[in-house]
N, C-alpha and C positions, 0 to 999 in steps of 0.2 A: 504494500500500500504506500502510494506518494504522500510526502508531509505536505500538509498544506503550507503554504508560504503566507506570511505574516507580517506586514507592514506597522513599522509604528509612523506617530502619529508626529508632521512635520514639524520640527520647532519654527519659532517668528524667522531666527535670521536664515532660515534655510526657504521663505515662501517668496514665491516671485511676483506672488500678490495680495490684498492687505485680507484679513481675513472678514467673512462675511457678517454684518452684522444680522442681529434676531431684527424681527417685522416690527415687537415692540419697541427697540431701540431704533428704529428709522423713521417712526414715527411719533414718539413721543410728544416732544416739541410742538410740533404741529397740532395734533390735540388739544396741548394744553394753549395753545395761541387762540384756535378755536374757541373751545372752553371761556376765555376770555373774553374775545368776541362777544357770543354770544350772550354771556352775562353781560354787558355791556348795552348791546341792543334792548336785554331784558328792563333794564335799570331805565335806558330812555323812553320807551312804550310805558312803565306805569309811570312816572311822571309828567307824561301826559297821555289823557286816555284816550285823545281824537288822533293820534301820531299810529301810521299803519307800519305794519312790520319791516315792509320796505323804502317805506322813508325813514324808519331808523336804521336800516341796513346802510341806507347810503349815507345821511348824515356819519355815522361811526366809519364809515370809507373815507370822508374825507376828511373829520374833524381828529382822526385816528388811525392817519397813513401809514406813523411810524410800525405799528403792527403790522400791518401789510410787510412791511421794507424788513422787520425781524423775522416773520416766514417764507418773505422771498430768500433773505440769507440763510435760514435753514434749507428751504429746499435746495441752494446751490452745493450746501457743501454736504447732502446726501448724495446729490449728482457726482460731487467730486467721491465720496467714500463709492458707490457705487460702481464711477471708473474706474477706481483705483482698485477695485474687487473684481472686475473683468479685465481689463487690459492692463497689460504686467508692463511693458516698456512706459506706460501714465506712469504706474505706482512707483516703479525705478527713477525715473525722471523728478517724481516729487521727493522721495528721499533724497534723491542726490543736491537739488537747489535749494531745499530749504531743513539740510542737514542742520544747519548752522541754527537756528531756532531751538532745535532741539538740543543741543548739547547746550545753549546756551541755558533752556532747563532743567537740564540734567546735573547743571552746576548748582543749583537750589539739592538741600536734603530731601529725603523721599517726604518727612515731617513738614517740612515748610511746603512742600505742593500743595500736603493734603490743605493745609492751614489757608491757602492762599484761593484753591480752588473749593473751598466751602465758604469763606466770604464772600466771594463772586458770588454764588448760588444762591446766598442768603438776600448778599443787595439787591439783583435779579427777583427773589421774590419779593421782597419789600417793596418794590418800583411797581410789581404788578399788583400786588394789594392797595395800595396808595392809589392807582390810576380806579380800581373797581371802586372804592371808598368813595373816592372825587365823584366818580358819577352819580353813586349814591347818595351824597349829601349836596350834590349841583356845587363843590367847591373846589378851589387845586389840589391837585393827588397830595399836598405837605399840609394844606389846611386841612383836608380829612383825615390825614391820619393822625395828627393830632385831635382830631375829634371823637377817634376810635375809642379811648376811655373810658368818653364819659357815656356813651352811649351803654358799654360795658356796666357801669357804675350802677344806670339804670335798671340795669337785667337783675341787678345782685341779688335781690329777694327769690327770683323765680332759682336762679345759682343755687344761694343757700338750701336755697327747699332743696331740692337737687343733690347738694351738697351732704345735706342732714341724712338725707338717706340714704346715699350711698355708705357713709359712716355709721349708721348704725345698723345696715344690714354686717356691715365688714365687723364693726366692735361685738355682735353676736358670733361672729364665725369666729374671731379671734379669744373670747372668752371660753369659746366649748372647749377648743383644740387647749389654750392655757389650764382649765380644771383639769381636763385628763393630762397634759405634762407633767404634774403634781403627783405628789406619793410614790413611795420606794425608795427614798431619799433621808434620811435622819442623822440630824449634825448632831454632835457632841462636842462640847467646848471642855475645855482644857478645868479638872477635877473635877468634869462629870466622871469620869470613869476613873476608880480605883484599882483596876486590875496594872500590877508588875510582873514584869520577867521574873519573878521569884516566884510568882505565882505556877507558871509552865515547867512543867518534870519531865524530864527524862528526854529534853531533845533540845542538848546543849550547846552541841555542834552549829545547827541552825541558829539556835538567840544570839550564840557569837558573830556569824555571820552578818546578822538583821543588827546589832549593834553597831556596825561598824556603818551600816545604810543613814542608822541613825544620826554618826557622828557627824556625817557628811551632811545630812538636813542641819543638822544645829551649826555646821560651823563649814559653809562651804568653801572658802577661803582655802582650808587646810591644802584641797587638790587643785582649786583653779588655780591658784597662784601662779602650779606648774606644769600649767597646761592643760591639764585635761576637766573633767567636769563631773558633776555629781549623779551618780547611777540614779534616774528618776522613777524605776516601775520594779521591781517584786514581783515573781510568781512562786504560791507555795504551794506544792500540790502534793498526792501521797493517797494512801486508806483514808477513810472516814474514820473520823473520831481521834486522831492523832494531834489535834491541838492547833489546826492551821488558826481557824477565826481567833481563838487565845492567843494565840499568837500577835495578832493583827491588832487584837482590842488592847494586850498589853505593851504594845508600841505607841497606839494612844496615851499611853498614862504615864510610860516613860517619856515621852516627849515632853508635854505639856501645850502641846499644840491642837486646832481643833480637827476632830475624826468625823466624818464623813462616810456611813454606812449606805453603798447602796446594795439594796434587796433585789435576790435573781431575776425574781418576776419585775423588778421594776419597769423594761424598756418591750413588754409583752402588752403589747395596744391593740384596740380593736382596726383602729384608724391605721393607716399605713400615712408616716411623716410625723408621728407624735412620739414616736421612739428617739428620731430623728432633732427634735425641740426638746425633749428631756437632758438628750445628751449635751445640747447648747447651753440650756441654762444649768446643768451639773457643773458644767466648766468655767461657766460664768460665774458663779459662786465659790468654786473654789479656788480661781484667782484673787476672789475681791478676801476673801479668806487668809490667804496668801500672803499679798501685802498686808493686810492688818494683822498677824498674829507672826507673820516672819516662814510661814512656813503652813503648811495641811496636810495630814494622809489621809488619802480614798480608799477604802478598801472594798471590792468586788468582790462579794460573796458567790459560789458555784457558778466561776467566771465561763464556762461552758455553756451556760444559758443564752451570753451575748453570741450564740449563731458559730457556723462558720460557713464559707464558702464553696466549700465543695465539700466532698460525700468523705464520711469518719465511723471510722468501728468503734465500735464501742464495747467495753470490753470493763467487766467488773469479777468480783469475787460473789458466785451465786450459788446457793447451798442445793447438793444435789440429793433431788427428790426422788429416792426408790423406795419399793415397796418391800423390801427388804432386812438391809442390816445400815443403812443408812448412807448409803453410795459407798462412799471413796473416805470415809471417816479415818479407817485405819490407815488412809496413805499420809505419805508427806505433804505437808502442804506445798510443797516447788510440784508434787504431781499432781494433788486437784485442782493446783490455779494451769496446769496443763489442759485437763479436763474439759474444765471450763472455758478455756479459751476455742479449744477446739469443737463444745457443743453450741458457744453463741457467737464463732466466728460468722457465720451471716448475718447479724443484728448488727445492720450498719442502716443509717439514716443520713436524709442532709441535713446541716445544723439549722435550726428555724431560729432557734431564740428570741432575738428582738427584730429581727427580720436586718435585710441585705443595707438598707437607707442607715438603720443606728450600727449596726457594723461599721461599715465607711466612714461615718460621722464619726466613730469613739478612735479608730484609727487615725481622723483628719487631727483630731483634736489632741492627740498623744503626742504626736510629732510633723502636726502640718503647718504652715506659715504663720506666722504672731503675727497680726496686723497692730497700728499700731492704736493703745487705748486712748478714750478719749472722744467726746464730741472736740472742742477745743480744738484740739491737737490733728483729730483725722479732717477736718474738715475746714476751720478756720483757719490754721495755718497755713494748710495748700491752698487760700483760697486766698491766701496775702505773697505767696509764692516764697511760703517758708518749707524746707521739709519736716514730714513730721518727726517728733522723736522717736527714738525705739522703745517698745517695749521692755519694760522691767523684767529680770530675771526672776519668774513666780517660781517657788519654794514646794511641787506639787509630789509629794512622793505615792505613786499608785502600787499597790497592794491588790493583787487578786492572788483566791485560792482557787481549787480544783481536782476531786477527783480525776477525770479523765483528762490529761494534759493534749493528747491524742486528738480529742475534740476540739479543740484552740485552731484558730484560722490560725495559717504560719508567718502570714504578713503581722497580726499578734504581739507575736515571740521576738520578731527580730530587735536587734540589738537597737537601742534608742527609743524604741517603746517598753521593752521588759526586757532591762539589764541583768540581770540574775534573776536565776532559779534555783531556787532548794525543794530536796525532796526530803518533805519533812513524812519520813520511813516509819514502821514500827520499831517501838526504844528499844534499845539493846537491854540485856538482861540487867544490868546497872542501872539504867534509867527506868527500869519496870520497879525496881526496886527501891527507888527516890521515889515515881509514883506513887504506889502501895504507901511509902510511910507515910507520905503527903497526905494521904487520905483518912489514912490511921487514924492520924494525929487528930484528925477532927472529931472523931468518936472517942468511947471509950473501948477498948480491943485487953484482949490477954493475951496475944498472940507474942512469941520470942522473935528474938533477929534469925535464926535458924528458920523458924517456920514461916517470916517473912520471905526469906532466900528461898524457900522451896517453892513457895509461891510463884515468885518471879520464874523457878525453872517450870514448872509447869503450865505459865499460861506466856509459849513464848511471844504466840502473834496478838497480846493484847495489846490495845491502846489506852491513852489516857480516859476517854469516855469509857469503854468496856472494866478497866480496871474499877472508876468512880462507881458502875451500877452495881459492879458485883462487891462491894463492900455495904454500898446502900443495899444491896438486898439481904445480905449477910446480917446488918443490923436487923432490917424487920425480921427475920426467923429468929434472932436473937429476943425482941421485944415478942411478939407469937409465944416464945414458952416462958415468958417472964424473966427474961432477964435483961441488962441495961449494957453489957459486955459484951464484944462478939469474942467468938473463940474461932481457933484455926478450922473444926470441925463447921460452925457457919458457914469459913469461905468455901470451904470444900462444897456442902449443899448450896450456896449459891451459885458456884463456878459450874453446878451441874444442872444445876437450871435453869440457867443460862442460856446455856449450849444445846440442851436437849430438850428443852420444854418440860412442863410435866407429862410424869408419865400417866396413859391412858388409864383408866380402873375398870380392864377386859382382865380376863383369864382365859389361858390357852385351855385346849384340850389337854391332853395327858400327851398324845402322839405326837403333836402337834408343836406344843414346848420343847419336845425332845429332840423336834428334830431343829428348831430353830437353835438353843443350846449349841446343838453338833454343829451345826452351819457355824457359830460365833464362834466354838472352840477352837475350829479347824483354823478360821485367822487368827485366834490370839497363841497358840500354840505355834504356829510359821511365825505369827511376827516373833515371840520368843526365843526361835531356835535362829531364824535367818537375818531377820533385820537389828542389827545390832547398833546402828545411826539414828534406830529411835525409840523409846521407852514406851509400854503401854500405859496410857491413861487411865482409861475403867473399861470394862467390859458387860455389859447386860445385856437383856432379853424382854427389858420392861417393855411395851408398844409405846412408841413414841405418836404423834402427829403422823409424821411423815416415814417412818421405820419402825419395824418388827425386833430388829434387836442392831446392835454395832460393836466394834472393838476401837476406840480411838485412842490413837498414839500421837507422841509429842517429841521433839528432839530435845536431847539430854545438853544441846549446847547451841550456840548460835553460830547456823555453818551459811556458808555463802554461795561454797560449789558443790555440785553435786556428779555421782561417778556411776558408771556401769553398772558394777555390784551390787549399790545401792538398787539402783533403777528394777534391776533383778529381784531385787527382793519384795519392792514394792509388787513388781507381779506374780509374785509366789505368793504375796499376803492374797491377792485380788483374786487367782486363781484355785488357793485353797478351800474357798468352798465348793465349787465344781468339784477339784477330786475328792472331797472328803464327804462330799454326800452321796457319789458315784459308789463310792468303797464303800461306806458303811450302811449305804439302803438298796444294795445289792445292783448295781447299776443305773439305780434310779437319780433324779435329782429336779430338784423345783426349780422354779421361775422365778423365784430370789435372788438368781446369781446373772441377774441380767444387769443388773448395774455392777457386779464386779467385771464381768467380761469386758465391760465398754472401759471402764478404766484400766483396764491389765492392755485394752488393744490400744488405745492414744497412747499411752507410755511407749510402748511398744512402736507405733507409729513412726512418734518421735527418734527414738533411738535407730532405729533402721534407717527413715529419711531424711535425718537430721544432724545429729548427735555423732555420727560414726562409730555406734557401738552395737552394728550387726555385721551383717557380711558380706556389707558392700560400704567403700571410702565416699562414695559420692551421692552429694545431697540432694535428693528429689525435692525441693524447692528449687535449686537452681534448674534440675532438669525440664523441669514444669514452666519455668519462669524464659527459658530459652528456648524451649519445645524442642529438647536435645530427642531423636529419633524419629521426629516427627516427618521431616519433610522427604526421609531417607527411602528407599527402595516402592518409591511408589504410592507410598502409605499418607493420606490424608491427617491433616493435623487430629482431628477428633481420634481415628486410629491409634496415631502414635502416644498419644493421651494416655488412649485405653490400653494401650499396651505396657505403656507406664505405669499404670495403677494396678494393673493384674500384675504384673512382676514386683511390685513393693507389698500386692497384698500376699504374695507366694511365702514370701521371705519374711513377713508379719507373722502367718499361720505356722510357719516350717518353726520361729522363736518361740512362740506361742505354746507349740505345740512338743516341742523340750521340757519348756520349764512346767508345762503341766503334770509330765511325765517324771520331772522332776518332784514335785508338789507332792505327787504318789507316793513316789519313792518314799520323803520325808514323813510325811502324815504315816504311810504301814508300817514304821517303823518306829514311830510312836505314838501306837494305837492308843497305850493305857493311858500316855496324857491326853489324848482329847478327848476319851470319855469321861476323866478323870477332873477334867476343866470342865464339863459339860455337867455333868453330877452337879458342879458348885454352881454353876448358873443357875440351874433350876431349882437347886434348895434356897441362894441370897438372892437369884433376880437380878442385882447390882454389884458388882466389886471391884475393886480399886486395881490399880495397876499390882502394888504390892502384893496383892491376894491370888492375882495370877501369878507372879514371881512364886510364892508361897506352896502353894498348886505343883509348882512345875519341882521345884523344888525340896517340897517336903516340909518347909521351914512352916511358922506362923507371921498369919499378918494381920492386919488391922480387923477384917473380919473374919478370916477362911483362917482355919488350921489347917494345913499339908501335911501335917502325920499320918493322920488314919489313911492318905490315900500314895503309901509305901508298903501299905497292909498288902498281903498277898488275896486275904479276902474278901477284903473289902472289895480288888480290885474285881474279883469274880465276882460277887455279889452287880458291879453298877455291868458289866457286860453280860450278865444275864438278863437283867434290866434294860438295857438296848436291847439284845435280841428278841422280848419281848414285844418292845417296843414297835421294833422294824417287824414282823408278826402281826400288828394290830394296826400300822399304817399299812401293810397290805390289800388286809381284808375290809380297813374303815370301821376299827373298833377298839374298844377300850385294853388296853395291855392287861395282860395277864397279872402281872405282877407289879407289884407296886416299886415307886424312885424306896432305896435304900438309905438311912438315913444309921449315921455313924455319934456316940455320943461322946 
């Protein structure tokens, strides 16, 4: 196929002749001459009513030649742009003799043509106003327009009127849109707010940081001097409940400057442009702020609200609902925030917030052009051919927090609107433990420093709100049995009810229980034997809300990386209820293990196409992302997709399917402990991580004695009791024999 050939489009110095004008510009002039005319005639006909059309046509012919003689000279010099638009040796010929005009214009700035040929245009119309005027008042075109005034003057009531209504329809439109600008907005002046940095635990790193923001509002001097300038915006973003707005409100109180809370929903209007006026007069105020107090922080509360521009995942920590043992309880938390990521990686939205108009406005307003303040200044000055002043250095330090930092437009973030970010994280075991006392301290507690430390190890991913309820709850179960004291036993029941809700007041069957029991034994006996990076927490069989029974574990330290082995084990914990209800209900197994599968396979996922700790080095994100196979031997991208995903799910199943076999292995080889764990769930219900230790072990703990079940008989006694058991879940009937109980 031939390419089509393409001409562009001729520049001026390349035409050999002038270029065409449009029909409205060839004629304009002439119209408005016209135009003239004719009002003209109009004017002499009603001042006199016997004068016929065409004796005033003629009188204005000759009492009003010179119109005549300024459309004759239009029409020549169309004649001439018109030759000059057909015959190219004209147009040539005029360039060349009357070059000399031109350059002599060309020596004027482009500024002083404009200036020079809008006065012309203006005196040209005064001249023509002035001659319509004279006709209409019968005096010379300089007497009537000095008459123009007052004639004016006369009208002014019918104006006013006019006037009035047009302003009060406008002062109703301007009053709506002002009320809804209003609210979402609450200043606090300087010791409204008592809160201090002494006040926030356990996230010292960041106050250090935010201090140093501080110095700079109070004393900005310290970095301009040399050069540079004082970081103006803050973002603090992290988990929920970690202290961001405590944060933000005890920078108010360290300051002594005034605080400026706006609320998420503030810039969420009905109206589209009122978001837009919120933002102007937010800004307005906290410059007038500014210079009067020396300084102001704003702080943007769930700064994710304000929108963003294109399309953002969104992506939280969401508690996984099976009908089971309570998802992924017993994993690590680095593998249920896996989990989770990968069951609401499609929950992506565009950011709405306050919509596209206060976006752009909060961004203009962060770092777009200061004009300068001042009626005074922007207007009468330039109006005496002074320039205005510059605007004043405002003092505005912005502060926004944020779960989802992900969600933030990136225009946002950039440097000059939000100079620093901290990730104000969950506290380190240190700071959980400043927490706790902080809160202590405001009760009365019998709790030691020992049982405070154990505290902090066991609840690693609290925050400062999670820490604060569960001591407030701790008290009321304290006050509930009459006492004014909490003890370490309160936190432990609050810490569990917390977390789990209360437990439901159902009772299983007999078969029923036993087999849920087995299913919980089988993961706290695997976490036990294999995962040794993290401790059991408690283990029950109570029915929760949302789960039948669980095993949750905690890390004994606060780790940052995580390794194969580990990962491994996580799916030995996930997959040991599959084989351990295979094995002990004769190849049978429930529907319970459908949320451990899904966690044992994401882990799993990841490690194969991500991680490199399968049996393959290369990452199926990049192969996905480059569509590595795809375009090869023929094969459709969709194909090579699909070919891609059956060979990582080959290589998923082939892991998978090891370590179940592994899981076997472990569990038939230690049969006694999971019936023997199993036994104690069903007689306590609830027990603490210790009591599993206790169990596995032999030893005593807090509620489970492990002696009796090192007994040789005992241990026949509770496996007759299963086999029983498995007997009457066969046939959908009551066991034979009763749970064994040891004294």
């Amino acid at each position: 196929m031939s390419e089509i050939e393409s001409k562009s489009r001729p520049r001026d110095t390349d035409r050999t002749t002038r270029v065409h004008l449009s029909a409205f510009d060839r004629f304009k002039f002439l119209i408005f001459f016209g135009l003239v005319f004719i009002t003209l005639v109009w004017a002499e006909m009603s001042n006199n009513p016997i004068l016929s059309f065409s004796d005033s046509v003629n009188q204005n012919l000759s009492s009003r030649w010179w119109l005549l003689a300024l459309a004759a000279i239009e029409v020549i010099r169309q004649l001439h742009f018109l030759a000059a638009e057909v015959v190219a040796p004209y147009h040539g010929a005029w360039l060349k003799y009357f070059s000399a005009v031109d350059s002599t214009l060309k020596r004027l700035s482009d500024w002083n043509r404009f200036r020079l040929s809008r006065v012309i245009k203006w005196l040209l119309f005064v001249c023509l106003i002035a001659i319509v005027l004279g006709a209409y008042y019968k005096q010379s075109p300089v007497t009537a327009l000095f008459l123009a005034p007052k004639a004016l003057w006369s009208a002014m009531p019918m104006l006013g009127q006019l006037a009035f209504a047009v302003f009060f329809v406008l002062i109703q439109f301007f009053a709506m849109f002002w009320f809804l600008s209003k609210g979402g907005i609450d200043t606090y002046f300087p010791d409204d707010i008592r809160t201090r940095f002494s006040d926030v635990w356990g996230q010292d790193h960041v106050l250090n940081r935010i201090r140093e923001n501080l110095l700079f509002l109070e004393s900005p001097e310290e970095i301009e001097k040399h050069g540079g300038y004082v970081p103006g915006g803050l973002l603090l973003w992290g988990p929920p409940g970690t202290g961001k707005t405590l944060m933000a409100e005890s920078m108010a109180g360290e300051t002594g400057k005034p605080f400026v809370f706006v609320d998420p929903g503030a810039f969420n209007n009905m109206f589209f442009g009122v978001g837009v006026l919120k933002v102007k007069s937010l800004f307005r105020k906290l410059r007038k702020l500014a210079l009067r107090y020396g300084g102001v922080v704003v702080f943007f509360d769930e700064a994710d609200s304000l929108g963003n521009r294109g399309i953002s995942t969104q992506q939280g920590r969401y508690a996984l609902n099976d009908t089971s043992c309570h998802g992924g309880n017993y994993l690590s938390d680095a593998a249920t925030s896996l989990i989770v990521r990968d069951r609401f990686v499609a929950n992506s939205a565009m950011g709405g917030g306050g919509g596209m108009g206060t976006l752009q406005a909060l961004l203009t307003e962060l770092s777009g052009l200061k004009k300068p303040r001042g009626f005074f200044n922007r207007v009468v000055r330039r109006t005496l051919g002074l320039r205005p002043k510059l605007p004043p250095k405002y003092r505005i330090l912005v502060v926004m927090a944020t779960n989802l930092p992900e969600a933030l437009d990136e225009a946002l973030l950039r440097p000059g609107r939000i100079d620093r970010m901290y990730r104000v994280g969950y506290p380190s075991k240190a700071g959980r433990i400043r927490t706790y006392n902080g809160y202590l301290d405001k009760v009365s507690h019998l709790l030691s420093v020992e049982e405070v430390d154990k505290l902090a190890t066991i609840t690693p991913y609290a925050t400062g709100a999670t820490i604060k309820d569960t001591i407030n709850e701790a008290l009321i179960i304290a006050i509930r049995d009459g006492r004014t004291s909490i003890t370490f036993t309160d936190v432990i029941k609050a810490k569990q009810l917390k977390e789990l809700g209360p437990a439901e007041d159902v009772e299983y069957i007999e078969r029923e229980r036993h087999a849920v029991a087995v299913h919980e034994a089988c993961h706290g006996v695997m976490a036990y034997l294999m995962r040794h990076h993290m401790s059991i927490d408690l283990a029950t069989i109570e029915k929760g809300s949302d789960y039948l029974g669980m095993v949750a574990s905690i890390p004994p330290d606060d780790q940052f990386t995580r390794w194969r082995t580990e990962y491994e084990a996580d799916i030995l914990v996930s997959l040991a209820s599959l084989a351990g209800e295979r094995m002990f209900f004769d190849g049978d197994n429930s529907s319970g293990v459908s949320g451990d599968l899904e966690s044992a396979t994401t882990v799993a996922s990841f490690m194969e196409g991500h991680w490199g700790m399968g049996s393959t080095i290369s990452s199926h994100a990049s192969n996905r992302r480059f569509e590595v196979g795809a375009p090869g031997g023929g094969k459709g991208k969709d194909e090579g997709a699909r070919e891609l995903r059956h060979a990582l799910a080959d290589r998923i199943e082939d892991n998978l399917s090891g370590l179940l076999a592994k899981a076997e292995t472990v569990l038939r080889d230690n049969r006694s402990k999971v019936l023997s764990l199993a036994h104690a769930l069903e007689i306590y219900k609830t027990i603490s991580g210790e009591d599993v230790v206790a169990v596995m072990e032999g030893g005593k703990g807090p509620l489970v004695d492990g002696a009796p079940y090192k007994n040789a008989e005992n241990l026949d006694a509770i496996e007759k009791y299963h086999e029983a058991t498995v007997t009457a879940h066969k046939g959908h009937e009551k066991p034979a024999v009763q749970i064994p109980t040891f004294g």
